[in-house]
VOGU-3710 file (C-alpha; in Angstrom, 3 decimals, decimal comma):
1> xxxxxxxxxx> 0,000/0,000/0,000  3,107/1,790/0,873  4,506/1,860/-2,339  1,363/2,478/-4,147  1,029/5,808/-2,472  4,426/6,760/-3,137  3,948/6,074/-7,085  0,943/8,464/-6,883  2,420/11,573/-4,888  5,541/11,310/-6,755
11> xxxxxxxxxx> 3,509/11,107/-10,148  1,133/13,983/-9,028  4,625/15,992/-8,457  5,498/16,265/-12,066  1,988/15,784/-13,777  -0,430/17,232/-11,913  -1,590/20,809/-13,783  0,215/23,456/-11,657  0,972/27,026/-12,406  4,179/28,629/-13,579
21> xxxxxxxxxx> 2,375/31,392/-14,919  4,069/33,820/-16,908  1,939/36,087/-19,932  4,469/36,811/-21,224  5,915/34,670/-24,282  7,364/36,258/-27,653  8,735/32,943/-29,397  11,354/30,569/-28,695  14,641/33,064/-28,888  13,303/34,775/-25,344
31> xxxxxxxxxx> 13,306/31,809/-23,870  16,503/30,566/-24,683  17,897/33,899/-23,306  16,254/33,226/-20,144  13,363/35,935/-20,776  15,938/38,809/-21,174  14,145/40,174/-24,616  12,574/43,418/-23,858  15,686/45,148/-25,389  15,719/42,986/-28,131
41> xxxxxxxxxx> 12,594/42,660/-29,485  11,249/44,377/-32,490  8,859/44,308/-35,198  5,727/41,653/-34,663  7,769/39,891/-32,045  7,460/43,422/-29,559  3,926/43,242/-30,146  3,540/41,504/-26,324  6,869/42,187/-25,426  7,676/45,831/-25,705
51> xxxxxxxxxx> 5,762/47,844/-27,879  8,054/50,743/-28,099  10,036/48,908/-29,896  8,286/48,577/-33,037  9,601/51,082/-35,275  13,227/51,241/-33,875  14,640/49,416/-37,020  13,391/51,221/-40,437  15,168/49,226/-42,945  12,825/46,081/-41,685
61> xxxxxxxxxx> 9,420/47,422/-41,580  7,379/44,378/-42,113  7,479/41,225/-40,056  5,508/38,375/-38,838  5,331/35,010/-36,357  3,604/32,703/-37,883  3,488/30,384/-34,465  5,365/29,932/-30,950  4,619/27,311/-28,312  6,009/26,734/-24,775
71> xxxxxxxxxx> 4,986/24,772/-22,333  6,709/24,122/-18,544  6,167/21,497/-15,840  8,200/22,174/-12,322  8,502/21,448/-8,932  10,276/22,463/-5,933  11,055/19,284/-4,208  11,954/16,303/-6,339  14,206/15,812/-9,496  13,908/13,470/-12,261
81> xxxxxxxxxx> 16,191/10,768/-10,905  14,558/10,537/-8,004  11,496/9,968/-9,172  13,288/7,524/-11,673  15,027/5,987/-8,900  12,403/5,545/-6,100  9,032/5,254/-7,811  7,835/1,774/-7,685  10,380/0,912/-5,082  10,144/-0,332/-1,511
91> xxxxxxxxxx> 11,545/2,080/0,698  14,102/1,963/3,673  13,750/4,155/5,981  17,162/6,302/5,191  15,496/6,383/2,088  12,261/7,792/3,196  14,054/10,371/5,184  16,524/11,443/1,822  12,892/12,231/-0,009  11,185/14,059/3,019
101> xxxxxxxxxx> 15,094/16,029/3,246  14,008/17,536/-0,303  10,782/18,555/0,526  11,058/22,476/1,879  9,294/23,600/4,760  6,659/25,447/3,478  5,357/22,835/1,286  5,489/21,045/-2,543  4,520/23,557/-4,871  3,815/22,145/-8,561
111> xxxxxxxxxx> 3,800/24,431/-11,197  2,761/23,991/-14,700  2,699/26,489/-17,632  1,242/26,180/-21,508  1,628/28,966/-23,532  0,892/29,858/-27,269  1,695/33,032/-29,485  -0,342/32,514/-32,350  -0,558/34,654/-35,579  1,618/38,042/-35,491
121> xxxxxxxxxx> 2,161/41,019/-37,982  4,059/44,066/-37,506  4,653/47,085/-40,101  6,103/49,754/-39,057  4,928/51,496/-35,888  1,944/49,217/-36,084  1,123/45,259/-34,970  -1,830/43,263/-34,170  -1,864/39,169/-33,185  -3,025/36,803/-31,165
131> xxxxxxxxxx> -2,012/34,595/-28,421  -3,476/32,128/-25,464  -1,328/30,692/-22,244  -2,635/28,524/-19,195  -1,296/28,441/-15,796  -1,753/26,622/-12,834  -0,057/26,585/-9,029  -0,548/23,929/-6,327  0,691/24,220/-2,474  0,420/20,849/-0,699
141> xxxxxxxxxx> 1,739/20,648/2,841  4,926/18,732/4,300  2,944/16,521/6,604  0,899/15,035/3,877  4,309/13,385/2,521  5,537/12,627/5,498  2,193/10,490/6,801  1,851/9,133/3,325  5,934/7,984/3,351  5,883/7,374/6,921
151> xxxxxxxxxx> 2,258/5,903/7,905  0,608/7,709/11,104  2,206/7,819/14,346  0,328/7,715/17,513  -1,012/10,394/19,415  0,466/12,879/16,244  -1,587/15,863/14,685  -1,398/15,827/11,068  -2,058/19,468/10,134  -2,124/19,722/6,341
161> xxxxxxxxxx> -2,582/23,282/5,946  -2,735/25,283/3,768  -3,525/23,890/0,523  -3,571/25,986/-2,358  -4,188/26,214/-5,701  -4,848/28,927/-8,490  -5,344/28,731/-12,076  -6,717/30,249/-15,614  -6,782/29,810/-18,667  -6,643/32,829/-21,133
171> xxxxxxxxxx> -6,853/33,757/-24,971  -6,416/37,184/-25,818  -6,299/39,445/-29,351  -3,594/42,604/-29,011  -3,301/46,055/-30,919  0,109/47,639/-30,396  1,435/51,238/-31,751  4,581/52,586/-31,171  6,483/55,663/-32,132  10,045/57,145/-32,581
181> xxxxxxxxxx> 12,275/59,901/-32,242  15,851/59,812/-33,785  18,658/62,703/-33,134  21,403/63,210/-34,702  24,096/63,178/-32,038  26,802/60,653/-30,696  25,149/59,682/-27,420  21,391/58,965/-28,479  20,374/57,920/-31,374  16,402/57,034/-30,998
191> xxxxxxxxxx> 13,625/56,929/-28,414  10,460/55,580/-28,864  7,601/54,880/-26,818  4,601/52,640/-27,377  1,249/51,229/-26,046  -0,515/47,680/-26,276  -4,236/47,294/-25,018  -5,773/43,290/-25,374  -8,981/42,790/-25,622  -8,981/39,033/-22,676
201> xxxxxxxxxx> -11,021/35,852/-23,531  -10,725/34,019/-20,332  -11,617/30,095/-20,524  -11,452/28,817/-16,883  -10,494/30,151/-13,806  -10,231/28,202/-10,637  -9,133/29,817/-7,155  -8,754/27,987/-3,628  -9,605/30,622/-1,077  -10,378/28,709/2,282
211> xxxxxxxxxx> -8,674/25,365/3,351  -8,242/23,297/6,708  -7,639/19,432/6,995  -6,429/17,959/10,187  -6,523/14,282/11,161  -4,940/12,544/14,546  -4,472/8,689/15,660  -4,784/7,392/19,086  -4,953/3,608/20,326  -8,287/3,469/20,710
221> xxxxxxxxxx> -9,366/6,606/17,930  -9,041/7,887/14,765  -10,205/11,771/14,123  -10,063/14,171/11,850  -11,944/16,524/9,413  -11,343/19,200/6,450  -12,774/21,512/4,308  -11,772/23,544/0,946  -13,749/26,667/-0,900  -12,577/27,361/-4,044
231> xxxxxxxxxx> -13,817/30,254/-6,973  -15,103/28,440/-9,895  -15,397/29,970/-13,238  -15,841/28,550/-17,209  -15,146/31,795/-18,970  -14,930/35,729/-18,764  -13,802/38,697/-20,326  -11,985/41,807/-19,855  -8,953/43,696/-21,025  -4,945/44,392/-20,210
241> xxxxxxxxxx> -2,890/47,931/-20,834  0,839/47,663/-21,434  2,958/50,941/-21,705  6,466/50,807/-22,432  9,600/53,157/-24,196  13,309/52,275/-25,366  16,254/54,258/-26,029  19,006/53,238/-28,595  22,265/54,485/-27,543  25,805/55,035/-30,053
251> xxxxxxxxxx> 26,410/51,127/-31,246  22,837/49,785/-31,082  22,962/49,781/-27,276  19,413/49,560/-26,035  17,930/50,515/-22,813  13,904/49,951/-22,206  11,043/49,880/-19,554  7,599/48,653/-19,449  5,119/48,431/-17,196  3,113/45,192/-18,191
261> xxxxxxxxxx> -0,843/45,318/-16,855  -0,528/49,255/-16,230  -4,503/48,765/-16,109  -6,502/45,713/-16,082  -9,414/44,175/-15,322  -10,743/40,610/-15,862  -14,914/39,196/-15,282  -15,403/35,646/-14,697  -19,287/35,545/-15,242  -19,545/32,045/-17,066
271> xxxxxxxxxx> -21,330/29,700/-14,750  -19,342/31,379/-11,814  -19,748/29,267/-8,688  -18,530/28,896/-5,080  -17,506/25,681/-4,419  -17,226/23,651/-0,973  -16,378/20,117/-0,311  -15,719/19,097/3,400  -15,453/15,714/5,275  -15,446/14,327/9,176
281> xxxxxxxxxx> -14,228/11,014/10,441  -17,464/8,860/11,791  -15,621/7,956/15,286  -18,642/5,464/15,937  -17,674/2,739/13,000  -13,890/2,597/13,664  -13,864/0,263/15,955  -17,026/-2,270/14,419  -15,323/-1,564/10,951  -11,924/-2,152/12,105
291> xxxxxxxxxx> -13,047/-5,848/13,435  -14,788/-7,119/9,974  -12,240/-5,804/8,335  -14,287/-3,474/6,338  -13,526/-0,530/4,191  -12,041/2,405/5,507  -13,933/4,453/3,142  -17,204/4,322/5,137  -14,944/5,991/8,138  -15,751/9,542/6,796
301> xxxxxxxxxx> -18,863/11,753/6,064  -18,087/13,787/2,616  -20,796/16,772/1,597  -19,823/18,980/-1,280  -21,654/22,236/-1,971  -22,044/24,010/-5,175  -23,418/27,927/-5,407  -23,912/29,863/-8,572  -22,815/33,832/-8,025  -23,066/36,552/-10,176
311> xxxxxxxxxx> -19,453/37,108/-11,091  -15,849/36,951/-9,780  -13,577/40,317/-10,515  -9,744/40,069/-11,011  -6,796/42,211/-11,909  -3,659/40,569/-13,774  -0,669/41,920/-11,935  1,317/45,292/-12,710  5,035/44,096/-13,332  7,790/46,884/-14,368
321> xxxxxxxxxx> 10,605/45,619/-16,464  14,053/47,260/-17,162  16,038/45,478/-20,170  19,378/46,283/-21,554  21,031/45,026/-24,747  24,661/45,072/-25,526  26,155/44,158/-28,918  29,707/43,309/-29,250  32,047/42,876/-32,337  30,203/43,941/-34,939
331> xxxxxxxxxx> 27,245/42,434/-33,881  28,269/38,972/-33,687  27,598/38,916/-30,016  24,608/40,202/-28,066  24,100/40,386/-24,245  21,040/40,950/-22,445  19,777/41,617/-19,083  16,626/42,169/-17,902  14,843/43,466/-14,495  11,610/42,375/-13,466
341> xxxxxxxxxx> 9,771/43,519/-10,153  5,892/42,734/-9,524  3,670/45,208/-7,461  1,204/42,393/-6,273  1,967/39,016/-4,641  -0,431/36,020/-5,833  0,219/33,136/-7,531  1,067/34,160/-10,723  3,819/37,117/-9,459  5,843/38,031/-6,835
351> xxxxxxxxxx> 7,257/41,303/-5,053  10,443/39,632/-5,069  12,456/41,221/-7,956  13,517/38,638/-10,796  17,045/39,105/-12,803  17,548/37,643/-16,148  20,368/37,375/-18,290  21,188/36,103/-21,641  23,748/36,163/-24,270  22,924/35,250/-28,403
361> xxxxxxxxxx> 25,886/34,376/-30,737  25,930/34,512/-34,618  28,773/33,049/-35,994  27,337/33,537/-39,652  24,095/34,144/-41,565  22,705/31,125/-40,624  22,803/29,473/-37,285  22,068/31,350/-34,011  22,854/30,021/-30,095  22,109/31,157/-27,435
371> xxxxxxxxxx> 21,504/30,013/-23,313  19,907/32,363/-20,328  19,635/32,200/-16,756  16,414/33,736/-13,916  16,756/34,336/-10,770  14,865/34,895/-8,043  11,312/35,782/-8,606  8,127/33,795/-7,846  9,607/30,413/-9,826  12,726/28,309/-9,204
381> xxxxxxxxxx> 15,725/29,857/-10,577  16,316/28,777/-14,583  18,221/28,017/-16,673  17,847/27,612/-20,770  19,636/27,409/-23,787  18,617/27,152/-27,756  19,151/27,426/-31,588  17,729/29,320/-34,471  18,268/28,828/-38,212  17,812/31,532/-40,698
391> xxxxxxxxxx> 17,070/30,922/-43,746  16,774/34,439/-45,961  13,638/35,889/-44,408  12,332/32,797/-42,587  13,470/31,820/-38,727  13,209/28,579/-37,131  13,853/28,830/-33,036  14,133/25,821/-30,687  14,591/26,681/-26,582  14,814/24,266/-23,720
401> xxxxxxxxxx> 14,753/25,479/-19,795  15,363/23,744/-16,523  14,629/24,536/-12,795  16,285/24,810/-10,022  19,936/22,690/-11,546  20,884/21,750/-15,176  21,761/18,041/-14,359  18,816/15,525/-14,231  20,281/15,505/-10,644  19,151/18,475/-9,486
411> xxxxxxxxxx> 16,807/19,481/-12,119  13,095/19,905/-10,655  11,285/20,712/-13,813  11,533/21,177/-17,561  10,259/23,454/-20,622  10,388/23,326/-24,469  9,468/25,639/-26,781  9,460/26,344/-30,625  8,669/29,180/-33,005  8,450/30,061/-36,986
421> xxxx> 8,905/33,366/-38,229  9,457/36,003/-41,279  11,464/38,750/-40,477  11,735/41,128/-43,302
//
């Protein structure tokens, strides 16, 4: 039974839908620099990203992405050779102990992320597209692993609070303008400034906002009871305002700031309900139960709730972001960096500040490479790496990312992502 419960929790670490959520996604060359791109970016591919920079290049006016698609699965606690190594297995108990060692304080947090930036065009000052991610974000407590791995000790409280979880899913359809200034003078050589407003399709939106569970074993008792609310929704609408500027120094060096979500607001008014499951132990069939060797099943009461309600209201979070861009002999080389720092704390962002960093290479006409590093933040750090070919007008990028280490070791998640586009 042991065993069977491990396979499960260590299955639900890496599968289970849990948020990594980030909106923003460009195409597969951001996230092989680690999300450093704001600099960088131009033509349809700023469209999301920075929409100042849209007419910083004049000679390439016209552009499009024809698709990009990421997606992320991550965890805080276990890598993939553990769970190679000890699902399935009997455990010692040294063993035990090594896995419950991994598991931080606070909890296992899984975190998933899908995202896809569909049809783009950009000409001139001007772009329009489309695009659609999901993201979910689970908290489960310590002491659930630890009574699962360990079985319950008498006279313990099991306290398995809290448990969270937030998700949505989103599709949304973005206008972007920008405009330019050049000067003629050897420090600055163009500023430009630029706007974005999305018109937000949401799809599903689930929140947990009340949770207690608590169960305890004596020699002659079992008790214990729980309960969980959670925000339901199946589809909304609303809209997200994205300001942002960039100044291009002597050499191409590039300086910008955004502030992502300067205004928002999201309605989730699609068969909107309040949800509420709870459940008791029944004290009075433990012991008559326990004696035929019935099911332990019967031991609890369960009642779940469903309410319909009008609507639930959101915001998506206001996040500034600084980016720099350095090119080095004759433009061969390219090194980014990138600032990020939330104003709200949920699931999706943090107030902790985020630093990214990235460097591109093109050793000819051809082939591009690149890897990028994040840290700090609301995820595990990162780190990623990728390729692009160019062929003419048309670009082929392919990224990969891992969490927390870059060994299978101490890797604790993964990400892909691709993208196809004509820059002209």
């Amino acid at each position: 039974m042991r065993k069977c419960v491990i396979a499960k929790l260590v299955i639900l670490i890496f599968f289970i839908p849990a948020s990594q959520a980030s909106e923003i996604f460009s195409n597969a060359r951001q996230y092989a620099l680690g999300g450093a791109y704001s600099a960088m970016a131009q033509g349809a591919e700023a469209l999301f990203t920075n929409p100042a920079n849209l007419y910083l290049n004049h000679n390439k006016k016209f552009s499009m992405n024809i698709l990009g698609i990421g997606a992320e699965l991550s965890n805080n606690s276990i890598s993939h050779v553990n769970y190679q190594r000890y699902v399935g297995d009997y455990l010692e108990p040294q063993e035990i102990d090594y896995i419950l060692s991994k598991i931080p304080r606070e909890g296992v947090n899984l975190r998933s992320d899908a995202k896809l930036q569909g049809f783009s065009i950009g000409y001139g000052p001007v772009a329009i597209g489309f695009r659609a991610f999901s993201s979910y974000y689970s908290l489960f407590s310590r002491e659930l692993f630890e009574l699962a791995l360990k079985g319950n000790e008498i006279n313990r409280t099991y306290h398995f609070d809290p448990v969270k979880g937030d998700g949505l899913t989103i599709a949304s359809a973005g206008l972007a303008l920008g405009h330019s200034f050049n000067y003629e003078n050897s420090v600055i050589q163009n500023f430009g400034f630029g706007v974005n407003i999305r018109y937000l399709y949401g799809l599903s939106y689930t929140k947990v906002t009340e949770s207690s569970f608590y169960t305890q074993t004596t020699y002659t008792t079992l008790e214990g009871d729980g309960k969980i609310k959670a925000e339901y929704a199946e589809g909304g609408t609303g809209y997200g305002l994205t300001v942002g500027s960039s100044v291009t120094l002597h050499s191409d060096f590039r300086l910008s700031v955004i502030l992502e979500n300067a205004s928002s607001s999201m309605v989730w008014d699609k068969n909107a309900r309040e949800l509420s499951f709870t459940f008791d132990v029944n004290e009075e069939k433990v012991q008559a139960i326990l004696e035929a060797n019935g099911s332990v099943d019967s031991l609890f009461l369960t009642q779940d709730t469903s309410f319909a309600v009008d609507h639930y209201t959101m915001t998506l979070p206001s996040v500034l972001r600084m980016g720099v861009m350095i090119p080095f002999y004759n433009k061969m080389w390219f090194v980014n960096a990138e600032y990020e720092q939330s104003f709200d704390q949920v699931a999706f962002s943090s107030i902790k500040p985020r630093f990214a960093v990235g460097t591109e290479f093109l050793p000819n006409r051809v082939f591009r490479f690149r890897i990028g590093a994040s840290f700090g933040g609301n995820y595990e750090n990162h780190y990623s790496g990728g390729m692009g070919l160019a062929f003419n007008n048309f670009c082929w990028d392919i990224a990969f990312r891992t969490y927390n280490g870059i060994t299978s070791w101490t890797s604790k998640g993964f990400g892909v992502a691709t993208s196809i586009a004509f820059r002209y």
